[in-house]
C-alpha positions as CSV (number, residue, x, y, z in Angstrom):
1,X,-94.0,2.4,22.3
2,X,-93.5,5.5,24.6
3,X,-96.3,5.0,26.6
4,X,-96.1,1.2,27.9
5,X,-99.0,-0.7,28.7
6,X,-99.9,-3.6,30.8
7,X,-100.2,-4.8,34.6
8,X,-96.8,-4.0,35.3
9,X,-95.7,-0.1,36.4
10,X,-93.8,1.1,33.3
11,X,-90.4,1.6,34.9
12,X,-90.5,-2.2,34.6
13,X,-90.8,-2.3,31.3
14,X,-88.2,1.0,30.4
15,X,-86.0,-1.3,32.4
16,X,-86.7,-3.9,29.9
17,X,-86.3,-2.5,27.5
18,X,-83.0,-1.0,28.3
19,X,-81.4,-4.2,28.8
20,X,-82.8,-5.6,25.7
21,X,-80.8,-2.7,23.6
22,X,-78.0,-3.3,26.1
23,X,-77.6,-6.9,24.6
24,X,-78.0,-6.2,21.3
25,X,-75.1,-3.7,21.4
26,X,-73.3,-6.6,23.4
27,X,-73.7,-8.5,20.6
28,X,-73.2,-6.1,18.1
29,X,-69.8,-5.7,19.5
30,X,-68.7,-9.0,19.6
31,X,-69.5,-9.7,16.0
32,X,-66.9,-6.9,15.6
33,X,-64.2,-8.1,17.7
34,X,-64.7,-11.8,15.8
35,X,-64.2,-9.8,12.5
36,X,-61.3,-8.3,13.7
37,X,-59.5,-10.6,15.0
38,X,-59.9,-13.0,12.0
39,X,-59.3,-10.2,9.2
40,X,-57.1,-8.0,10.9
41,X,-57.7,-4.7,11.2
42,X,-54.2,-3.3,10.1
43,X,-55.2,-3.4,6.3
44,X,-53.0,-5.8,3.9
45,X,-49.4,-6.2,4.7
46,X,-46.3,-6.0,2.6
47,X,-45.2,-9.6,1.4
48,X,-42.3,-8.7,-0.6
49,X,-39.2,-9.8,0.6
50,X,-36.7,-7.3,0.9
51,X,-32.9,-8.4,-0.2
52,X,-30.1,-6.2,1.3
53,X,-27.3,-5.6,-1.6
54,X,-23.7,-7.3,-1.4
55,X,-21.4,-4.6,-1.2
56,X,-18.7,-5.4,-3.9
57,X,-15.1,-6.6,-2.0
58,X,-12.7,-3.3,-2.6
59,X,-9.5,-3.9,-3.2
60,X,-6.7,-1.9,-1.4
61,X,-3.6,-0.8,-3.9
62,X,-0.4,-2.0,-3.1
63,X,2.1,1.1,-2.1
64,X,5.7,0.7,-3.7
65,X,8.0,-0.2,-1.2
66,X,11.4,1.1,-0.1
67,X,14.4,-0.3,0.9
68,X,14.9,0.4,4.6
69,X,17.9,3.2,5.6
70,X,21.0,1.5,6.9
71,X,24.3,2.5,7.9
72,X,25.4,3.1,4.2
73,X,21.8,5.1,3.7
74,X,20.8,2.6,0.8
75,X,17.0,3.5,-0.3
76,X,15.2,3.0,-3.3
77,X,12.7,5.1,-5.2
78,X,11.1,4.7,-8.3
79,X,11.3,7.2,-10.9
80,X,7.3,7.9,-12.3
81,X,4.4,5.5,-10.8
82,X,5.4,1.8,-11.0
83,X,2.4,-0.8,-11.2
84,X,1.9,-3.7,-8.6
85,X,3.9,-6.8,-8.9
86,X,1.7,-9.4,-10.7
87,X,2.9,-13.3,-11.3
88,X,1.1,-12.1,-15.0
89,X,3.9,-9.9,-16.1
90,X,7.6,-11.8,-16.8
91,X,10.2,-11.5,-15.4
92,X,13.1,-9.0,-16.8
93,X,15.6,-10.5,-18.9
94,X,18.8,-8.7,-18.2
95,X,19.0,-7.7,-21.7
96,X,15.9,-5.5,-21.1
97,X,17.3,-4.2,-17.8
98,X,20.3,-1.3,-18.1
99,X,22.2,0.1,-14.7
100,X,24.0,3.4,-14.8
101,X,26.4,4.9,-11.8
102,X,26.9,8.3,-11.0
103,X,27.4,11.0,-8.3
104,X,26.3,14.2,-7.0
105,X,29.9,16.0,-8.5
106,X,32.8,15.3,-10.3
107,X,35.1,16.1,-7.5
108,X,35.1,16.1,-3.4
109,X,37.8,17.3,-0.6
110,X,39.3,14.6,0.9
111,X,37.1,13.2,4.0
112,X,33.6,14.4,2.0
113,X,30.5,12.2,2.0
114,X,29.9,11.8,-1.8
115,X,26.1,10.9,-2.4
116,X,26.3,7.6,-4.8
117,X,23.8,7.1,-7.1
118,X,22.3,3.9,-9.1
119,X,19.3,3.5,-11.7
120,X,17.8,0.5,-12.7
121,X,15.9,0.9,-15.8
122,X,13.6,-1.3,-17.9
123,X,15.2,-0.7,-21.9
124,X,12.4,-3.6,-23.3
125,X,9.1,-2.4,-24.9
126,X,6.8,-4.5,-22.2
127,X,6.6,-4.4,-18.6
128,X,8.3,-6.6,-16.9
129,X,9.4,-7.7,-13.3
130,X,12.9,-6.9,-11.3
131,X,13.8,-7.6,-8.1
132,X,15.4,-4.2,-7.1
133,X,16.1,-5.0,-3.5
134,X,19.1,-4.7,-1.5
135,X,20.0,-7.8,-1.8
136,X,20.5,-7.7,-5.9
137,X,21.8,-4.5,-5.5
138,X,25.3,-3.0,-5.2
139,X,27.8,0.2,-5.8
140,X,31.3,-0.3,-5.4
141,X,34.2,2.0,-5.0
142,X,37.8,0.9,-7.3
143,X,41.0,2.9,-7.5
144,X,43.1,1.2,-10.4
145,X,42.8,-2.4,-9.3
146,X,42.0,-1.5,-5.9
147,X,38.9,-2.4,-4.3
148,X,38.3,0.8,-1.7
149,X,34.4,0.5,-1.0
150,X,30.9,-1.5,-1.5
151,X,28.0,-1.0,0.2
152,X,27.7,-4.4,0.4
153,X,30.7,-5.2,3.0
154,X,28.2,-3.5,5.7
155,X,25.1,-3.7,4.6
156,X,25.2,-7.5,3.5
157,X,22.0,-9.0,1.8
158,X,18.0,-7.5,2.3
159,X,14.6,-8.7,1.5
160,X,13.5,-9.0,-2.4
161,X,11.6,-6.1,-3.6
162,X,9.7,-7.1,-6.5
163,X,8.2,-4.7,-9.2
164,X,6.7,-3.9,-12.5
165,X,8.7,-1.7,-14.3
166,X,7.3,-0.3,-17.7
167,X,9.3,0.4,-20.2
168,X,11.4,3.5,-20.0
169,X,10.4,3.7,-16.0
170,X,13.8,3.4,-13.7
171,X,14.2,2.8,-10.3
172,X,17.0,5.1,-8.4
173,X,19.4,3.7,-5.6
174,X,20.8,6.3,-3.4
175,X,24.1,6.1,-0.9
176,X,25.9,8.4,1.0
177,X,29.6,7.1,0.9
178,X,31.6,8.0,4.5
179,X,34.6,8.4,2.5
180,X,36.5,5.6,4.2
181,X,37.9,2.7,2.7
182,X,35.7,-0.5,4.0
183,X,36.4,-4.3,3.7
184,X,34.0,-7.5,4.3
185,X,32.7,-7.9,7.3
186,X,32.4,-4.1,8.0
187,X,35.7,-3.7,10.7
188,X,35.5,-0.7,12.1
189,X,38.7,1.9,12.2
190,X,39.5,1.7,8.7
191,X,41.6,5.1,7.5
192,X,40.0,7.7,4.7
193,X,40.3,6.8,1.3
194,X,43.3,9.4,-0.1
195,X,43.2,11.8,-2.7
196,X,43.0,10.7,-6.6
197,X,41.0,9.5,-9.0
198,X,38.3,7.0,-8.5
199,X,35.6,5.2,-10.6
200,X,31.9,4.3,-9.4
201,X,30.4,1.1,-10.7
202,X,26.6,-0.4,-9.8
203,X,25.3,-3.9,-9.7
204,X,21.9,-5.2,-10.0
205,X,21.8,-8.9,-9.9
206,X,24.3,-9.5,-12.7
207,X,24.3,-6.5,-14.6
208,X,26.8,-4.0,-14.4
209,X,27.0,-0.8,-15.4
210,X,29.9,1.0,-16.9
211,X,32.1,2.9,-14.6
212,X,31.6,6.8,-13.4
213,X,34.7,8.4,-12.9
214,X,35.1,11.4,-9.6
215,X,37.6,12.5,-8.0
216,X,39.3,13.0,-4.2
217,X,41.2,16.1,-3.7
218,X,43.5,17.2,-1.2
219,X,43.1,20.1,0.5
220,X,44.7,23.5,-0.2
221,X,47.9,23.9,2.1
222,X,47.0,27.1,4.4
223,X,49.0,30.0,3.6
């Protein structure tokens, strides 16, 4: 095998021989490639589907409103956490609703700004719906039989504010009263209201609540 005989010198047949091993690595190698490229030469691969997960739909709370400020500062706050309206809870009777009126003293100088105050409180043992808006809502002003004040001659109407109250919860209704006398129709000009006794009352829808009694004084002569 190392030593080559016949006719031919032996760098004919080295050369031979060299192109016969050339050929069988050829073919060596392109058994490969045909294994390769029908088996694959990554290993198995990963059939599994994968699924992404449905985020679950989050639902935002609701915020208790308030009624907007207006020229007689109405607004509206609840007194503890009220829940969301929901059409599942009834509506408040008025016998499970009580109003109450008062103010921030028993007595003012004449030509103060007394801060009026309303609650609206659920009495029942179940929640239940109200519509505390400005539009069910009113405080009016009386000397004797004299109507002097409402915050409704001004601030006419509003949108419906709907909430659950639970029992014992109350909503508050503030005003600051300009200490003028006021008719319908807001005209402007109208004089101060005088000194003497008055009495508060508040409306929400139809119920009323008892009267609050305060008082205008004059002031002290100079001396």
């Amino acid at each position: 095998m190392l030593h080559p005989r016949g006719p031919l010198p032996p760098g004919v047949y080295w050369v031979r021989r060299l192109l016969a091993l050339l050929v069988v690595v050829a073919l060596l190698l392109g058994v490969r490639w045909v294994y390769q490229r029908t088996f694959g030469s990554s290993g198995s691969s990963d059939a599994s589907p994968t699924t992404s997960p449905t985020s679950s739909p989050s639902t935002s709370p609701t915020k208790s409103p308030s009624a907007s400020p207006t020229s007689a500062s109405p607004t509206t706050s609840p007194s503890g956490s009220a829940s969301p309206s929901t059409t599942a809870v009834p509506l408040c009777a008025d016998s499970a609703i009580a109003v109450t009126a008062s103010t921030d003293a028993a007595s003012y100088p004449v030509g103060s700004t007394p801060r009026l105050r309303m609650r609206i409180q659920n009495t029942s043992s179940k929640p239940c719906r109200r519509d505390i808006g400005a539009g069910q809502n009113e405080l009016v002003i009386t000397s004797g039989s004299t109507r002097v004040w409402s915050s409704d001659d001004c601030n006419p109407g509003g949108a419906a504010q709907v909430q659950t109250i639970q029992p014992g919860q109350s909503y508050s209704v503030t005003v600051t009263w300009l200490g003028k006398l006021s008719k319908k129709g807001c005209p402007a000009d109208l004089p101060e209201a005088q000194a003497g006794s008055y009495k508060l009352t508040g409306r929400n829808g139809t119920v009323t609540s008892k009267p609050a009694t305060f008082a205008l004084t004059a002031a002290s002569p100079s001396a």
